[in-house]
N, C-alpha and C positions, 0 to 999 in steps of 0.2 A: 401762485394763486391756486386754490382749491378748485379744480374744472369739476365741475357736477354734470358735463358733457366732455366726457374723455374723445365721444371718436368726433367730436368736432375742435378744429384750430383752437390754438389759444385767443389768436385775435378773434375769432366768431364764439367764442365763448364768453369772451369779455364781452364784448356786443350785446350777445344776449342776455347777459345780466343787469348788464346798464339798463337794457332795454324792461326787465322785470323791475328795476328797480323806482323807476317813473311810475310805473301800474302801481306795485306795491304801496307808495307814496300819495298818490290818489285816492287809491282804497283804502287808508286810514293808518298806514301803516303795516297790513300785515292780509296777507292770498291765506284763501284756503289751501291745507297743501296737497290735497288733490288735484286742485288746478293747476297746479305751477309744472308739472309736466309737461302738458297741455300748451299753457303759455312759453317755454320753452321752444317749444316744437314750431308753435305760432310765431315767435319772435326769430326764428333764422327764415321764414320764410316773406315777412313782412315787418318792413318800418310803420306803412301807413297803418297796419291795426294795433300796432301798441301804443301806435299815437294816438289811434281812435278810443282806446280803454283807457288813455291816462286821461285824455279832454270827457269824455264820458264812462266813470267807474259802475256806472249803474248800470252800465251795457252786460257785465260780468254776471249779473243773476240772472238772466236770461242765457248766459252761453254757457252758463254751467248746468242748463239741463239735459238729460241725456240725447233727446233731441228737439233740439233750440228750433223753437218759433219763431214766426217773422215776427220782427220789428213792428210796433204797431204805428199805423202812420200819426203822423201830426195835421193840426187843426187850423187851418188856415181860416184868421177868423178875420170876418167879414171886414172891412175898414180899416185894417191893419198891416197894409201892405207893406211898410219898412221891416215887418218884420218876419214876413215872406223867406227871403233868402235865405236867411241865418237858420230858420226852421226845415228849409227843405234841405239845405248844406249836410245840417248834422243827422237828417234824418238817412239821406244817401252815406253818409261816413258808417252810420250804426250799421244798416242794411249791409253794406258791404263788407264789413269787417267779419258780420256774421256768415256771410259769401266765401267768407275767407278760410275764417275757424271752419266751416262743415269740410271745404275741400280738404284743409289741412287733416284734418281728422279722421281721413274718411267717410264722412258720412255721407256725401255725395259725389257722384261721379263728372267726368265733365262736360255729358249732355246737362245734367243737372245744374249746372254752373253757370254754363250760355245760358240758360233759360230762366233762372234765378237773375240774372243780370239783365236780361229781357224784362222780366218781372219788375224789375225796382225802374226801368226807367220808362215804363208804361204809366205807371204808379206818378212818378214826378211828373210825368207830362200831366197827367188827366187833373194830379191834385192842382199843379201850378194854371193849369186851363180854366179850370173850374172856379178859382180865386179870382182870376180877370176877370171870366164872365161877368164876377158879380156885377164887379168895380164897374165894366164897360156897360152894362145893363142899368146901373146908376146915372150915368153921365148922360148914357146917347140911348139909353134903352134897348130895345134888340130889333135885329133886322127881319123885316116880315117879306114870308114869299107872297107869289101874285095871291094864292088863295088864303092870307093872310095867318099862315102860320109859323112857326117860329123857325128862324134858321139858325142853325148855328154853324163856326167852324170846322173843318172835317181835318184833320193831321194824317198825313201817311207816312209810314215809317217804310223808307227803303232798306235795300242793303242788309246786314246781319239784325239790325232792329224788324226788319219787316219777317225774315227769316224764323224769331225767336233762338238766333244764334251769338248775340253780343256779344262781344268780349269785356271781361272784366273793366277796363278804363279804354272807351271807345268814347268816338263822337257818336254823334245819332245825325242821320239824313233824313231831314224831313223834309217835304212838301205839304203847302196850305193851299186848300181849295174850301169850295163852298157852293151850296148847289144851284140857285142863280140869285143873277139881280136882284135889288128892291130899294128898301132905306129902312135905315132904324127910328123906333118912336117915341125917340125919349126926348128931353128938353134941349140936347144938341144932339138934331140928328147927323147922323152921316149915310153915306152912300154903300151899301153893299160891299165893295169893290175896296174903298177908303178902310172902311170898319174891321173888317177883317185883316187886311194888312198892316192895320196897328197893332191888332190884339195878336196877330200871328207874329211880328217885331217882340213885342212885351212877352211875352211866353219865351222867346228865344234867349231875350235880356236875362231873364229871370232865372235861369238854367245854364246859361253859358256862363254868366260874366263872375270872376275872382274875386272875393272879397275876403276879408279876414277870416272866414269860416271855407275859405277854398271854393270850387265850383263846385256845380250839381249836375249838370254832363254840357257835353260839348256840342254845340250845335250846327248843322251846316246843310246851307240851305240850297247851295252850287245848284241841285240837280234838278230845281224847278224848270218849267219849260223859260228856252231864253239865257237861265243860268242866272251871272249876279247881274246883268241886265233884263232880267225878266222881270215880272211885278212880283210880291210877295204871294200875293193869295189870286188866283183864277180862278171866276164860275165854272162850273162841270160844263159848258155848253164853250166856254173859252179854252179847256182843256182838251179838249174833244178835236175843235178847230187845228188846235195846235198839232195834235199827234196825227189829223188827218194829211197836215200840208208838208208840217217840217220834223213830226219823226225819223229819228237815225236808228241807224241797226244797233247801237251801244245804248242808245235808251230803250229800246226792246230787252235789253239784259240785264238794263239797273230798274224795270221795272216787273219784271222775271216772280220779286221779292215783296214786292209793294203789300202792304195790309194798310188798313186805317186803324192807328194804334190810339185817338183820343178824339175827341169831340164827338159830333155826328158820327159814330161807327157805323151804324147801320145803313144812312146815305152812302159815305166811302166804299162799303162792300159792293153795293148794288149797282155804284159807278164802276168799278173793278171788274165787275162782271162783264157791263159794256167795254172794256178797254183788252178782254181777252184775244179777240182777232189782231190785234196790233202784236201783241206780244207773242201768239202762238200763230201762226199763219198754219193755214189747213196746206198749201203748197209752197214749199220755199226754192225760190229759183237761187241762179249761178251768184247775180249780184248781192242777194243776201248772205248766201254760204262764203262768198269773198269778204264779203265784210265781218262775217267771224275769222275767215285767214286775216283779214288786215289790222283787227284785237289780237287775237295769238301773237303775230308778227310783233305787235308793240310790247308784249307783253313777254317775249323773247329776248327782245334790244332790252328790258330793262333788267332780266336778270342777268343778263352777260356784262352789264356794268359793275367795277370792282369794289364800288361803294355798296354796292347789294350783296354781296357776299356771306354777310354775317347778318343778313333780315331775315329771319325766317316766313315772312309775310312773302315779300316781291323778289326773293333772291331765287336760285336755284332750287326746283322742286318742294318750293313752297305754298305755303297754304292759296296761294292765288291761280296755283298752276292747276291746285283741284278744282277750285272754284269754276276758272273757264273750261275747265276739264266735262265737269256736270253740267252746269245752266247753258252750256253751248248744245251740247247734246237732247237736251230738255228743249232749247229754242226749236232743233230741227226737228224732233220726231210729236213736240206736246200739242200741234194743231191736232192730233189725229190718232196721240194716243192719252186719255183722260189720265192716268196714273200718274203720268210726267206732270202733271200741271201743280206742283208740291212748290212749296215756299223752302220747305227744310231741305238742305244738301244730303243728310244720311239719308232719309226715307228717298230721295228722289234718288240717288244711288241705286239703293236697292230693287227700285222700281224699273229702273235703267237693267239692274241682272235679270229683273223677273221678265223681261220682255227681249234676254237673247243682244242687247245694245251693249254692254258689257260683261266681259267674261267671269264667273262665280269668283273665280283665284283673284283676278284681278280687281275687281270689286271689294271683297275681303282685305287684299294688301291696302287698298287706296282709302278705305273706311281705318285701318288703324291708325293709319299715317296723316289721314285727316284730324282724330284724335288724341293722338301723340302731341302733334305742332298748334294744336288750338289749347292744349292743356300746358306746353312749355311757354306760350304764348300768354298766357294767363297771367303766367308764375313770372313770367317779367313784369307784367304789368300790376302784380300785387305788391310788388318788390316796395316799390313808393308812389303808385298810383299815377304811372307814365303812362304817354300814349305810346310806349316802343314797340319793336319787334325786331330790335337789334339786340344781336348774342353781347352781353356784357365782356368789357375789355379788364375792368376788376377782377383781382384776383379775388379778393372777400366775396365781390359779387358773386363771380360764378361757384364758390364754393357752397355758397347759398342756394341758389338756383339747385345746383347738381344734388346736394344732401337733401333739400325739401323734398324733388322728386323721386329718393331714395336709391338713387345713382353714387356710389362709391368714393369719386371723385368727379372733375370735369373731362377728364378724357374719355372716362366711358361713360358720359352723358354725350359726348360729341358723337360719336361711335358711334351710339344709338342713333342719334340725331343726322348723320351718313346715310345710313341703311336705309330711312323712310325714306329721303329726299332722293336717294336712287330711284328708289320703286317709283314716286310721282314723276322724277323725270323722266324714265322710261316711258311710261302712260302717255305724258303730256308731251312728246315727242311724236308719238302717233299721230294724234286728234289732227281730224282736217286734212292731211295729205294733200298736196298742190294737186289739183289732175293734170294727167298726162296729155 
């Protein structure tokens, strides 16, 4: 066979033509041939976008600009809710593909990429929220506060969504609240409390669940107060309670992240602001700094297990070890110092060097290596739009992975992939010292 990619395998060269040959075949029979480079390139790096441009060819004149615009969204129109899914599915397929072509291509980097991915599933929330509304605005009408104004749901995005750090095929954490009591005033009304935890259920449906056009992101709701025996949606005044009586030092760090990513934004903000003193304490004693040793400690036992070895997320000197590396550091000093009180890991990094709490060198090693392992981390999950962060046991695969990120072969993507996880473990070996 004629390889038109000499420094790639024969079997990934095969691959990749198959893989143009579906596109091709879509498109009418026949690629500009200025794309097909391009698409090449795109095809050793991802199955899921060749599938995306062979199910939508029309995706291709948008990504052959020199620099491709977003996706314009779809219209979720009013009373038409079966057909909801299928629209927001392929809407997420488009968007990411083009998520994909810009990283592939260079055109953006992989701050750009977390936050592009940020971008598309703020986007699904609000449109998919906004489609309910109606629906439940029809049926039960809307729920009125005491002074008879309108309420609506508030969504909080924890975790790498509240961050503006997604990764490419991530779940999203959310939690539903709402800012108090009432009832809605439509022809079946419901109760505040009822009303909201349907529509905050249906938004969830609507997003997570598989259907022939795949998902549109993964939902997970674990981190409400209570957890999966907690109610779905709490008034701001039942949330308040909650974090007053039965806050843990581990939800002081999963809410470290917190934004309101959809409905009520501007309610969620102004709650967030009252929920600062939980999070950032102006004095933190012995029993709260033990209970970031007794996170550490758990989060030591799980990289020392030999199933975590090849994760680059929970294994040795992985993306997790920065993570408490940072927001740990951010918990003790952000009552009292305003620049720590940062959703994003880089800027709250840098603000960590700029205040003398870590070292310039140090700082610098720990920001590439943050970088590095959320960009190989991508590149797995662009592979076929997994939720992994497990090194592929494939040899195609990894040769894939290793050529996309223009690594030689896979030993000296490994190599590379040593070096950082040195540096973080070194770092996160420090953090927290038992005292004496």
């Amino acid at each position: 066979m004629n390889n038109p990619r000499p420094d790639l395998s024969e079997p990934l060269a095969a691959l990749v033509e198959r893989a143009l040959a579906r596109v091709r075949q879509a498109h009418g029979g026949a690629l500009p041939a200025a794309l097909e480079p391009q698409l090449r390139r795109l095809a050793v790096v991802s199955d899921f976008a060749l599938d995306t441009l062979a199910r939508q060819p029309e995706l291709l004149d948008l990504l052959r600009q020199d620099d491709p615009p977003p996706v314009p969204l779809p219209v979720l129109e009013p009373g038409q809710p079966a057909q909801w899914p299928a629209q927001l599915r392929r809407y997420r397929a488009a968007a990411s593909t083009r998520l994909i072509w810009r990283d592939v291509l260079g055109l953006d980097d992989v701050d750009a990429t977390l936050a592009g991915a940020t971008c598309l599933a703020e986007a699904c929330l609000q449109l998919g929220l906004g489609a309910l509304e109606g629906e439940f605005a029809r049926r039960h009408g809307t729920v009125r506060a005491a002074d008879g104004g309108v309420q609506r749901l508030v969504v909080f995005g924890l975790g790498k969504l509240g961050g503006g750090e997604l990764n490419f095929s991530s779940d999203v954490d959310l939690v539903y609240a709402y800012p108090q009591g009432g009832d809605s005033d439509g022809p079946r009304p419901l109760a505040a409390e009822e009303y909201f935890a349907r529509l905050g259920q249906q938004l969830a449906r609507l997003l997570d669940e598989t259907t022939v056009d795949g998902f549109c992101h993964r939902v997970d709701l674990r981190l409400r107060p209570f957890g999966n025996a907690g109610r779905v949606a709490l008034s701001f005044a039942g949330m308040d309670q909650y974090f007053q009586r039965e806050g843990r030092d581990w939800e002081r760090y999963a809410w470290l992240k917190a934004r309101a990513v959809a409905g009520d934004v501007g309610a969620g903000e102004a709650w967030l602001q009252e929920l600062r003193p939980f999070v950032y304490r102006r004095y933190l004693d012995y029993t709260a700094l033990d209970g970031l040793r007794e996170m550490k400690a758990a989060i030591t036992a799980e990289v020392a297990r030999r199933d975590r070895l090849d994760d680059i997320k929970r294994g040795p000197g992985g993306i997790r070890e920065i993570e408490f590396l940072v927001q740990s550091l951010q918990l003790i000093r952000g009552g009292r110092e305003d620049s720590l009180r940062e959703r994003r890991l880089l800027p709250a990094l840098s603000a960590l060097v700029a205040l003398g709490q870590v070292d310039a060198g140090d700082g610098a090693a720990l920001a590439q290596a943050y970088r590095f392992l959320r960009r190989l981390e991508n590149r797995l999950q662009m592979l076929r739009d997994a939720q992994t962060h497990a090194l592929p046991e494939d040899a195609l695969d990894r040769e894939r992975i290793a050529r996309g990120l223009g690594f030689a072969d896979w030993p000296a993507l490994m190599q590379a992939l040593q070096q950082q996880r040195d540096k973080v473990s070194t770092e996160f070996a420090l953090l927290l010292a038992p005292r004496r």
